[in-house]
C-alpha positions in Angstrom: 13.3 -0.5 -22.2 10.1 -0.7 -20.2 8.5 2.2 -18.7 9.8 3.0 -15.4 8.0 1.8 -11.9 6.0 4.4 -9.5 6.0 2.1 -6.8 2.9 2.6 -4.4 4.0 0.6 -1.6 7.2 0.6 0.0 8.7 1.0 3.8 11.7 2.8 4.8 13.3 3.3 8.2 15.5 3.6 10.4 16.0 1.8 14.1 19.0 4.0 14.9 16.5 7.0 14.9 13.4 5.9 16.1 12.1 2.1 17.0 9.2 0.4 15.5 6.7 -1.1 17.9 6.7 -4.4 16.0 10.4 -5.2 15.2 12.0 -8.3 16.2 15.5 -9.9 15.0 14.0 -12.7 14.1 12.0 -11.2 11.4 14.5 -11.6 8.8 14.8 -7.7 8.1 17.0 -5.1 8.5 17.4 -2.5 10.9 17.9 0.3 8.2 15.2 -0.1 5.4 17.3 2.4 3.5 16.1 3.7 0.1 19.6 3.0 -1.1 19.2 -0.4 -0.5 16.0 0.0 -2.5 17.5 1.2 -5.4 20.4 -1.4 -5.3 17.6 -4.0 -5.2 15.3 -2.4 -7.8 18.7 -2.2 -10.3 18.6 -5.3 -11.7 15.0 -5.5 -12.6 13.4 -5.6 -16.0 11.5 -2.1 -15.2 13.5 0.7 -13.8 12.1 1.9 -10.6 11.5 5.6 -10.9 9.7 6.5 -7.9 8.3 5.6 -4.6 5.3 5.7 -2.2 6.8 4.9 1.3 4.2 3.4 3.7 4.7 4.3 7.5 5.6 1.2 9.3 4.6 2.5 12.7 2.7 5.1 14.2 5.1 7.3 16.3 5.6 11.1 15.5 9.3 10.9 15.3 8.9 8.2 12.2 6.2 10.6 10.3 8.8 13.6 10.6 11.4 11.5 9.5 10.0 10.6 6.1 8.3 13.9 5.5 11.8 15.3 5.9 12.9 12.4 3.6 10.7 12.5 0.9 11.3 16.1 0.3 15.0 15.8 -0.5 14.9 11.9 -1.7 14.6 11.9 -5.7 13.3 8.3 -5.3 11.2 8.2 -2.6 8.9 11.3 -3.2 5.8 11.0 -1.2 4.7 9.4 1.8 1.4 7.5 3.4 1.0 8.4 7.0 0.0 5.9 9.2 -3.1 6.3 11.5 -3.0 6.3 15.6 -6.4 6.1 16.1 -5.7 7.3 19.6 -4.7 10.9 18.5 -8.1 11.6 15.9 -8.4 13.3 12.7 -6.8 16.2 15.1 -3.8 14.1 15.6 -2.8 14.1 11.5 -4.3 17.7 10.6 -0.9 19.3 10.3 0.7 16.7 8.7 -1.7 16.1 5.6 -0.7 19.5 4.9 2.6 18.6 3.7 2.4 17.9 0.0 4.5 15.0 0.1 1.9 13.2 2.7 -0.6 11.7 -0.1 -2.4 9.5 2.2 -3.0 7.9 5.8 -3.3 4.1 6.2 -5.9 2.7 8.6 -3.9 -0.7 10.1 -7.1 -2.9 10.8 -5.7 -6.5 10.9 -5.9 -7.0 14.1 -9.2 -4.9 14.8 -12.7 -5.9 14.8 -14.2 -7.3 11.5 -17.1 -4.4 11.4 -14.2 -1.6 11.8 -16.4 -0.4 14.6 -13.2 -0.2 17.1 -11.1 2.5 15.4 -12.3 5.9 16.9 -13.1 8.9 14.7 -12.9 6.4 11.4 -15.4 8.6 9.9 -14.2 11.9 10.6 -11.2 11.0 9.2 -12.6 9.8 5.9 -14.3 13.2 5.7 -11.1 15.1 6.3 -9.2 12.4 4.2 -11.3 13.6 1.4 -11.7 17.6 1.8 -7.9 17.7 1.9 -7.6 15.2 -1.3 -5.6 12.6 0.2 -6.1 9.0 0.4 -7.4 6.8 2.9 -5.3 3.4 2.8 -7.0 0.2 4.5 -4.6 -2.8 5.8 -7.5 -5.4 6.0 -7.8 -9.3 6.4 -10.7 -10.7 4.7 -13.5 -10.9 7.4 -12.9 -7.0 7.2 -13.5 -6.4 3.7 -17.4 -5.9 3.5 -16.7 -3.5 6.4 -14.7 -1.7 3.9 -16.8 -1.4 1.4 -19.3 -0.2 3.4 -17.1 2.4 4.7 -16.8 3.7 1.0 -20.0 3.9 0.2 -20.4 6.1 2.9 -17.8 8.3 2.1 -18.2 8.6 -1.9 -16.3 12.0 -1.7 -12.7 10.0 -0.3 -10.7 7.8 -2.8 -10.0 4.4 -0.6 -6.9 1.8 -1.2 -6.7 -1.6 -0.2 -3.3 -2.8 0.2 -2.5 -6.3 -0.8 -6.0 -7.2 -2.2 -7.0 -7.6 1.8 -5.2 -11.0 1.6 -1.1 -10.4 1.8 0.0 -14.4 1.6 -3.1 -15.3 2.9 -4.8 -18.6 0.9 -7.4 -17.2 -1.4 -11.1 -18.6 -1.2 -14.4 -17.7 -2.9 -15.6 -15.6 0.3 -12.4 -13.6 0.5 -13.5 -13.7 -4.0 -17.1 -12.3 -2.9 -16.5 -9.7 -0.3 -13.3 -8.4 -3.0 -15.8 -8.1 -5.7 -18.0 -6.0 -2.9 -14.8 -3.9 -2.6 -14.7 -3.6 -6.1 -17.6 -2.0 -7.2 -17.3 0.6 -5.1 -15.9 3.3 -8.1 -13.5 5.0 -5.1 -12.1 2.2 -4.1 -8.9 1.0 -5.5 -6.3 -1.9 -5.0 -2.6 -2.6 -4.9 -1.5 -6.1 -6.2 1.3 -6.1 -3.3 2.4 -8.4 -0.8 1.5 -11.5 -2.3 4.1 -13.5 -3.5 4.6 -16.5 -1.2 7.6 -17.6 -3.4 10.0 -16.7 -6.6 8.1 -17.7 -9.7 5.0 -18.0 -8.0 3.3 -17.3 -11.5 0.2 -19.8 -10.5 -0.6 -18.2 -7.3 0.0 -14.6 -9.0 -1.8 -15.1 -12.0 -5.0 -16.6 -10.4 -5.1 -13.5 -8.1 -5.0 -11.3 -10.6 -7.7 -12.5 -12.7 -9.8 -12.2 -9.6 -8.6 -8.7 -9.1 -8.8 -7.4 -12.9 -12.9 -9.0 -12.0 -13.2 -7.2 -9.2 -12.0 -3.8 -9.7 -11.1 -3.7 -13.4 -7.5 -3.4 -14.5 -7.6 0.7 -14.5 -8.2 0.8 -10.6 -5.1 -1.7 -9.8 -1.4 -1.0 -9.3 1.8 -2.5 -8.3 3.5 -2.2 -5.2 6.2 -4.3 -3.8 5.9 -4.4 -0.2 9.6 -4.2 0.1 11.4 -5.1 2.3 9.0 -7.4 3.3 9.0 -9.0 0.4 11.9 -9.2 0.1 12.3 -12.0 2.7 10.4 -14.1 -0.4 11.7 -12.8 -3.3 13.9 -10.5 -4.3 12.4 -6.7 -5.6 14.1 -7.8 -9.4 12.8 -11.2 -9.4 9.6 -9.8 -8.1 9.1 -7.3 -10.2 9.9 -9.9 -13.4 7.0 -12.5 -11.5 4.6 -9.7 -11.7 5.1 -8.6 -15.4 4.9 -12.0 -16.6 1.3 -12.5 -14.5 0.1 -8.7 -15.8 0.9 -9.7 -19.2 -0.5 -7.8 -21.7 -3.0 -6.0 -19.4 -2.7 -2.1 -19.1 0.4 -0.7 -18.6 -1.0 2.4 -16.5 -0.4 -0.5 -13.2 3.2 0.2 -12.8 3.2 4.2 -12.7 0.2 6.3 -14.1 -2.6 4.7 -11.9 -0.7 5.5 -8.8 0.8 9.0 -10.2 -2.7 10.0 -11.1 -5.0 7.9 -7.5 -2.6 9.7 -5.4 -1.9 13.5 -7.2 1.7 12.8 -7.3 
């Protein structure tokens, strides 16, 4: 059997206990995320999933306690990625990062300015991000991703990751290519090949991003993450995780557990 699955980038949750800002019905997802529903779609797959890094989906305190408590007693689900209000500061996440199952805040730029320039106390955070040895985790479209590189070049002490290559089903080009390769050699700055099928058996699609990715970044500095249950809307987490193996092909087998285990201290 294949080595198991430490899967950096999943999202659990629950609209019973607290709401999420962006949720609508006709979304196509469910209002539990639940991590048994993760596990029952993670069974059939041709890697065993054997642990989790769960993404916060919103911003509200209620949601961060919620998987902090979670991830300490789940046995799949072990660590979490806070998400960033930049309203509330570095202050505002202080206490939290000290939890030992918080490995990380995500920075949610999509709909921000292309230089980064609107999100308040950006660089205090990446200082504090770093001096506490967690992980700053950028959600970025492509007009953002020089902004990103410059931001980790100015923070060489704080390990950066950029989820879903900066592109998510976005149409690759050669200036979203260029400004990735500019992410790339940065030497703290890592990616997860997430949330980019568009379709089951989407091996064309897959396969040319990843060769741009393994250029960019190298094949040590990549990992997998299935976006689920987003992705899930696409293609199922077995199916997915079968599309993916057959694009990594014989590349390093660190992308489906030891990169994350070792990027985030797990």
């Amino acid at each position: 059997m294949s080595a198991g699955i430490v899967d950096a980038h999943v999202h659990v949750w629950d609209l019973e206990r607290f709401p999420l800002s962006w949720f609508r019905d006709d979304l196509r997802l469910p209002r539990a995320a639940t991590v048994a529903a993760l596990t029952d779609a993670a069974a059939a797959a041709s890697r065993p999933l054997a642990a989790a890094v769960a993404v916060q989906a919103a911003d509200t305190h209620v949601e961060m306690q919620w998987l902090r408590d979670l991830a300490r007693r789940d046995s799949v689900v072990r660590w979490v990625v806070l998400q960033y209000a930049p309203a509330t500061g570095w202050a505002g996440v202080t206490d939290a990062v000290r939890d030992e199952r918080v490995r990380g805040i995500r920075v949610a730029t999509p709909g921000g300015s292309a230089d980064l320039s609107d999100l308040g106390d950006l660089d205090r955070l990446c200082d504090g991000a770093g001096a506490t040895g967690r992980v700053i985790e950028l959600l970025a479209r492509p007009a953002q991703l020089d902004a990103v590189a410059h931001l980790a070049r100015r923070h060489p002490g704080t390990t950066f990751v950029l989820c879903h290559l900066g592109l998510g089903a976005g149409a690759p080009d050669g200036a979203w290519a260029e400004s990735l390769a500019r992410v790339g050699a940065r030497p703290n700055l890592a990616a997860k090949f997430s949330g980019l099928a568009t379709a089951p058996g989407d091996h064309d699609r897959l396969s040319a991003l990843a060769e741009t990715a393994v250029d960019a970044f190298g094949a040590e500095r990549l990992m997998f993450g299935s976006d689920w249950p987003m992705s899930a809307r696409v293609v199922p987490y077995a199916r997915l995780v079968d599309d993916v193996e057959r694009t990594w092909a014989a590349r390093p087998d660190a992308f489906w557990g030891a990169t994350a285990t070792a990027l985030y201290g797990l």
